[in-house]
KESETI-243368 format. One record per residue: z, x, y of N, C-alpha, C in turn; residue in three letters; residue number from 1. Coordinates in steps of 0.02 Angstrom, whole numbers, plus 50000, padded with zeros to 5 digits. Layout:
# KESETI-243368
@n.Z = Z; n.X = X; n.Y = Y; ca.Z = Z; ca.X = X; ca.Y = Y; c.Z = Z; c.X = X; c.Y = Y; type = ALA; seq = NUM $
...
This chain:
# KESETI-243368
@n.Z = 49510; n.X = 49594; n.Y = 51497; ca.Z = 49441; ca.X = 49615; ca.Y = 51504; c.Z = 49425; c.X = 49673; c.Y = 51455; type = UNK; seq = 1 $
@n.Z = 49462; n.X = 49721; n.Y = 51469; ca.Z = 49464; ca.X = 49781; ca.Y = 51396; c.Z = 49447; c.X = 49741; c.Y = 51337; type = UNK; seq = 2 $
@n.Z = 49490; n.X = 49713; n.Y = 51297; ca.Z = 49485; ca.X = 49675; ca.Y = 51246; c.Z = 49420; c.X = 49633; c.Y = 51235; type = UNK; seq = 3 $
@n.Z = 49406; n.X = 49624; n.Y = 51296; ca.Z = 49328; ca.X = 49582; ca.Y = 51266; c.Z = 49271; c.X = 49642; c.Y = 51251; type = UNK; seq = 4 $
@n.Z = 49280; n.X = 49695; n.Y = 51285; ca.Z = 49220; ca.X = 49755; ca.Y = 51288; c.Z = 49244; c.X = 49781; c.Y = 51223; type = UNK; seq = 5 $
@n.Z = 49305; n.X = 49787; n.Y = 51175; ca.Z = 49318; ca.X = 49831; ca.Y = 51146; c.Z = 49309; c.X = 49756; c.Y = 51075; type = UNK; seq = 6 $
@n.Z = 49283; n.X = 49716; n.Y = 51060; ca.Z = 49254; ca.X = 49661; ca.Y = 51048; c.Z = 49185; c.X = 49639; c.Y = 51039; type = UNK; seq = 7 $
@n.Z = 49152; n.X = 49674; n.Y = 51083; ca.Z = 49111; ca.X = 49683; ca.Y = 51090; c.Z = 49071; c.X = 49716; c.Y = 51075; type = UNK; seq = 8 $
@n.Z = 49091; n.X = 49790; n.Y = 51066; ca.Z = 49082; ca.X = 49851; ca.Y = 51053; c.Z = 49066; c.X = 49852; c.Y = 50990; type = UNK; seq = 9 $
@n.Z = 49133; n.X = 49806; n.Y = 50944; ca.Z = 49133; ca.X = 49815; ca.Y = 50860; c.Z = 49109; c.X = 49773; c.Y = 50838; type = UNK; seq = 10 $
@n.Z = 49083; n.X = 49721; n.Y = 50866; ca.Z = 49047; ca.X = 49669; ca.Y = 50847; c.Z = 48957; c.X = 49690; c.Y = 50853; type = UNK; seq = 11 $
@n.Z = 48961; n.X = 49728; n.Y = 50893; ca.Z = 48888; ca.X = 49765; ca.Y = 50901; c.Z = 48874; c.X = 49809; c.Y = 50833; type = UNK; seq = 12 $
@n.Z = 48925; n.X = 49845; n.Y = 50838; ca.Z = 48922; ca.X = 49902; ca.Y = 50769; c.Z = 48923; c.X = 49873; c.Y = 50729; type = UNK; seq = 13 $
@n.Z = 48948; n.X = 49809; n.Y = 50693; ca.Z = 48934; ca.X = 49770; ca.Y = 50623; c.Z = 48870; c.X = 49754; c.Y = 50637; type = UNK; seq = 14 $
@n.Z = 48837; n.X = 49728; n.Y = 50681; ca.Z = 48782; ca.X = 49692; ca.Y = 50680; c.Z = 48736; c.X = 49747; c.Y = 50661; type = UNK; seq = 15 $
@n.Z = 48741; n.X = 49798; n.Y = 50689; ca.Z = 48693; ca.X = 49858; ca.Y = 50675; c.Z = 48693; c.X = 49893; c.Y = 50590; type = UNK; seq = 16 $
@n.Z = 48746; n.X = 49894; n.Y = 50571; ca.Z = 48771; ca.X = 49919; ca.Y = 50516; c.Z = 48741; c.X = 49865; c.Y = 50459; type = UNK; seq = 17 $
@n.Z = 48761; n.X = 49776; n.Y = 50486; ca.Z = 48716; ca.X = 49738; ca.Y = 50436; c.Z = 48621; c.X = 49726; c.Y = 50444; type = UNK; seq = 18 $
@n.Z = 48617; n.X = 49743; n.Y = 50496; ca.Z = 48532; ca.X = 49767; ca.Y = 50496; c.Z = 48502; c.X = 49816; c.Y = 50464; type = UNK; seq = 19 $
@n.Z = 48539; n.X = 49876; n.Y = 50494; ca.Z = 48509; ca.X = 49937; ca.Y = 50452; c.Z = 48522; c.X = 49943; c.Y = 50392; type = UNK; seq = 20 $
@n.Z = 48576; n.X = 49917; n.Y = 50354; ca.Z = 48599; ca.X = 49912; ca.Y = 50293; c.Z = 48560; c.X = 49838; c.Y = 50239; type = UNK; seq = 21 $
@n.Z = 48523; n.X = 49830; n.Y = 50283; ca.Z = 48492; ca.X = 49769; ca.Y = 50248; c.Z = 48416; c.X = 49779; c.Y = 50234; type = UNK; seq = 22 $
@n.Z = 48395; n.X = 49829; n.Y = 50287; ca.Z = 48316; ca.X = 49858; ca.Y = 50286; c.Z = 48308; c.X = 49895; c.Y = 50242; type = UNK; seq = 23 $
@n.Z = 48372; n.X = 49947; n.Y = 50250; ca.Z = 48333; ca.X = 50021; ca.Y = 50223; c.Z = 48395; c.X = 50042; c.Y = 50161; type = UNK; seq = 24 $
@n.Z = 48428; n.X = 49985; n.Y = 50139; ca.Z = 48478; ca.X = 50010; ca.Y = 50081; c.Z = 48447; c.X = 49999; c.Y = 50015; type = UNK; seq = 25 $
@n.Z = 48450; n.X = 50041; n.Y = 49963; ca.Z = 48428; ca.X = 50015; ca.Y = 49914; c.Z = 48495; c.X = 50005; c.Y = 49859; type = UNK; seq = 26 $
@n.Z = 48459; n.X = 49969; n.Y = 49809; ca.Z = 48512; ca.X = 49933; ca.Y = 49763; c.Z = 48564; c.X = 49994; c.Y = 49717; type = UNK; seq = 27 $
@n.Z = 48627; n.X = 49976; n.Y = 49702; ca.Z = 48655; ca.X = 50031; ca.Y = 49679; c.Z = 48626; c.X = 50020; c.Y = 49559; type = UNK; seq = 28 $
@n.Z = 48616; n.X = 50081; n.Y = 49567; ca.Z = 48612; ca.X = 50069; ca.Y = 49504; c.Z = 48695; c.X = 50049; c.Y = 49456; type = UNK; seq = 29 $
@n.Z = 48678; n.X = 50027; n.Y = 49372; ca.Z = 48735; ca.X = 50028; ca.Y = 49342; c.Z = 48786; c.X = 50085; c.Y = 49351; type = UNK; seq = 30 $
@n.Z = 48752; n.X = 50162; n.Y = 49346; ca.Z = 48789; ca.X = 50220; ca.Y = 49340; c.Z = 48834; c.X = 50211; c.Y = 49397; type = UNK; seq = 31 $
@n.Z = 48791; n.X = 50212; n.Y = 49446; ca.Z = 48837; ca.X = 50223; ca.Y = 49508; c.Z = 48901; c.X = 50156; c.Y = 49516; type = UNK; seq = 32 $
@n.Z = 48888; n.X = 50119; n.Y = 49525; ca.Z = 48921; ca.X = 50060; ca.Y = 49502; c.Z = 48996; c.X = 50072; c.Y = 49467; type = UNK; seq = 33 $
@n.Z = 48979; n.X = 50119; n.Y = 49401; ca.Z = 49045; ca.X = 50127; ca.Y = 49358; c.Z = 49066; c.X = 50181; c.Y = 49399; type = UNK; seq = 34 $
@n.Z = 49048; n.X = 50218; n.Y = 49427; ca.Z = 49075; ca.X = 50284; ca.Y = 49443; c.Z = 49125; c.X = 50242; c.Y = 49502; type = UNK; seq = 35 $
@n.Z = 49087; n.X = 50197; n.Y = 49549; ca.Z = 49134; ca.X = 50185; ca.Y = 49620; c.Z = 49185; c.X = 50141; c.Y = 49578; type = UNK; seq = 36 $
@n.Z = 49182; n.X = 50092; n.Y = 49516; ca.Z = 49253; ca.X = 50059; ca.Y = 49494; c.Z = 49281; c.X = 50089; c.Y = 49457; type = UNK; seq = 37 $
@n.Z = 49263; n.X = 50156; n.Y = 49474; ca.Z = 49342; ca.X = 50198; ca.Y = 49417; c.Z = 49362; c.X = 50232; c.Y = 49491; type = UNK; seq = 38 $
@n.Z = 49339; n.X = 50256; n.Y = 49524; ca.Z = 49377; ca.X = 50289; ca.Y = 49588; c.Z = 49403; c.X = 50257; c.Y = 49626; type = UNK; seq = 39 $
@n.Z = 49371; n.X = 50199; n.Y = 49655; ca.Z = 49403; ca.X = 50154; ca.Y = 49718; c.Z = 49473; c.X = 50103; c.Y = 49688; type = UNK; seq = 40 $
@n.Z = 49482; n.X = 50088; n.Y = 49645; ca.Z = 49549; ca.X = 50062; ca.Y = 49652; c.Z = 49602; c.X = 50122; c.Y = 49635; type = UNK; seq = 41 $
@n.Z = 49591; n.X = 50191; n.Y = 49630; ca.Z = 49644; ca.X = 50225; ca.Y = 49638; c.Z = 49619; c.X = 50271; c.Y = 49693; type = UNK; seq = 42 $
@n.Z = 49584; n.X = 50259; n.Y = 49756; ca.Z = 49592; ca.X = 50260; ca.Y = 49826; c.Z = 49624; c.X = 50196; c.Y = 49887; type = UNK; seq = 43 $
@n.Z = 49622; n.X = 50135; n.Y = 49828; ca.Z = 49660; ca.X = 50078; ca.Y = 49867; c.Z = 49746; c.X = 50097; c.Y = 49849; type = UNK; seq = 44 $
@n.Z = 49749; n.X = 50127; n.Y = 49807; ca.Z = 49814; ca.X = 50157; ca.Y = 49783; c.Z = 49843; c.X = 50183; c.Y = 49821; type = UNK; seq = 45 $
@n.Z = 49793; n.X = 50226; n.Y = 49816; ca.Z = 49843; ca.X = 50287; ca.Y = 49874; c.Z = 49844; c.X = 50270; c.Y = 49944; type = UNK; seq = 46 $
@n.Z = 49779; n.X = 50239; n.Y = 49982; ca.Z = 49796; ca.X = 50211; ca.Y = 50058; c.Z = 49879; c.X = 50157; c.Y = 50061; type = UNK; seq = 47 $
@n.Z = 49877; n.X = 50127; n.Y = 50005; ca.Z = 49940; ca.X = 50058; ca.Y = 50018; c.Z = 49991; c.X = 50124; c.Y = 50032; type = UNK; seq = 48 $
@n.Z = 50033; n.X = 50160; n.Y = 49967; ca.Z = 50070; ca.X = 50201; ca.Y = 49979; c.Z = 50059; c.X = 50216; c.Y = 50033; type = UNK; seq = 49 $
@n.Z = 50011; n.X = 50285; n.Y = 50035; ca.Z = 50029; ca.X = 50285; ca.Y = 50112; c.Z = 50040; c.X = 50262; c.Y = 50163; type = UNK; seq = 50 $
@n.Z = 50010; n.X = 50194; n.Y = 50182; ca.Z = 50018; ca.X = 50145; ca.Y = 50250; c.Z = 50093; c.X = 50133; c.Y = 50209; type = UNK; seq = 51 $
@n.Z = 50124; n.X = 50132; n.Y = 50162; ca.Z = 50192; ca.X = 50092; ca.Y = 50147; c.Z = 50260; c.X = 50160; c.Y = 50171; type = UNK; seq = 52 $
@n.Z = 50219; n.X = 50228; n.Y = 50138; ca.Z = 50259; ca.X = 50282; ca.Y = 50170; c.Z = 50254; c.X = 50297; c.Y = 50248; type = UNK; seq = 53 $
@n.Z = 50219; n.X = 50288; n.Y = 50295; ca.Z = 50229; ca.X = 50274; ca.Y = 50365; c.Z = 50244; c.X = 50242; c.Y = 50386; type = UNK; seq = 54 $
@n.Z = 50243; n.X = 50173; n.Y = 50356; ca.Z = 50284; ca.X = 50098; ca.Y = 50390; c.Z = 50367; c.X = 50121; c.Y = 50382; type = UNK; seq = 55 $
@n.Z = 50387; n.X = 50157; n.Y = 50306; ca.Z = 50458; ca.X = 50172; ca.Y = 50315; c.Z = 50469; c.X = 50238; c.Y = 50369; type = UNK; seq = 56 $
@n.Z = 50425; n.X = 50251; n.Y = 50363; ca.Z = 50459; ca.X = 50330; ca.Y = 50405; c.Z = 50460; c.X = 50314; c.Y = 50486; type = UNK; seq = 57 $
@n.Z = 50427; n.X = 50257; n.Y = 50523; ca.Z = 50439; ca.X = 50238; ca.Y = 50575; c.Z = 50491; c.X = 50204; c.Y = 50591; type = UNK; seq = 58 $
């Protein structure tokens, strides 16, 4: 029963997140654009390491 409410819960919050994010977002320009593909694959970097340095340390 937990599991269905906690299911529920996050399935609510996407739905909200793709509404409000669909009304009131506006388009990203080019600039911004280059700025998030030079940062985000060396923040996918560092999350793996880390989830890979806690998987060993457990």
């Amino acid at each position: 029963m937990i599991l269905l409410i906690i299911l529920s819960c996050v399935f609510a919050a996407v739905a909200l997140m793709v509404f409000f994010g669909e009304r009131y977002a506006k388009p990203m320009d080019n600039e911004q654009q280059k700025k998030y593909a030079k940062i985000l694959p060396l923040l996918v970097f560092i999350v793996l390491i880390g989830s890979l340095i806690k998987m060993l340390m457990s």
